[in-house]
C-alpha angles and dihedrals in degrees: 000000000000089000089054101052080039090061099041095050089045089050082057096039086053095063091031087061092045088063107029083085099056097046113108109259118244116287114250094246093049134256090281096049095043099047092050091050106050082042080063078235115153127226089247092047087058089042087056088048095052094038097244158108119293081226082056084055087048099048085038092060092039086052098050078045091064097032092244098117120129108239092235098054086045090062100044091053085046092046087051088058089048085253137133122235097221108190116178138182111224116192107216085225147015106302084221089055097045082050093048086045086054094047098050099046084048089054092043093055087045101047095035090055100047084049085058101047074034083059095042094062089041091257121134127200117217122248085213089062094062104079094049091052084038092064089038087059095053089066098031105052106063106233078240089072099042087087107037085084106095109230093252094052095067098050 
């Protein structure tokens, strides 16, 4: 079930990466103040829409500005200029691939640890032997308990 929802939001992260590179950056100004402006909308006609201040307009553009903006108050402003607020998560890479990545650092750690107590009691384990237990461990550790190791534990 999890490999499915994986593949369909990776099939939407892939052609959301293709074009996060070709979106306009952020105008240096920010969206709010951008979009008012090229409206011909004044600070004070913003402020009458939303039902506030001109200094709220103000503190509003400084805040997306600094990227400190609630998201709320973000979709009202841009409700008041007829707009949408489209916020997206965008993975850096494939999910499947950040899951594969986790499982296979998991499996490392594990296996790398029982060759040493292995080695301790002049025992080996046989390199053959990993990809087997590496495609054993694809069935056998839950995707929900790939991220409950903290980072540090599995260096």
């Amino acid at each position: 079930m999890r490999r499915l929802a994986r593949s369909k939001l990776d099939q939407t992260g892939n052609w959301l990466r293709q074009i996060l590179p070709r979106l306009r950056p952020v105008p240096r100004g920010g969206w709010i103040a951008a979009t008012r402006d090229a409206l011909g909308m004044s600070r004070t006609e913003l402020a009458r829409r939303l039902g506030v201040q001109p200094s709220s307009v103000l503190k509003l553009e400084n805040s997306e500005r600094a990227g400190t903006v609630q998201i709320d108050t973000l979709r009202r402003a841009a409700a008041a200029m007829d707009c949408e607020v489209v916020l997206l998560v965008v993975p850096r890479q494939p999910l499947q691939t950040s899951v594969d990545q986790q499982r296979l650092k998991l499996f490392n750690a594990t296996f790398n640890r029982t060759a040493i107590h292995m080695k301790l009691e002049d025992q080996a384990v046989s390199e053959k032997l990993r990809p087997h237990l590496l495609k054993q461990a694809e069935t056998e550790i839950p995707d929900t308990a790939l991220w409950r190791i903290r980072e540090e534990d599995l260096g």
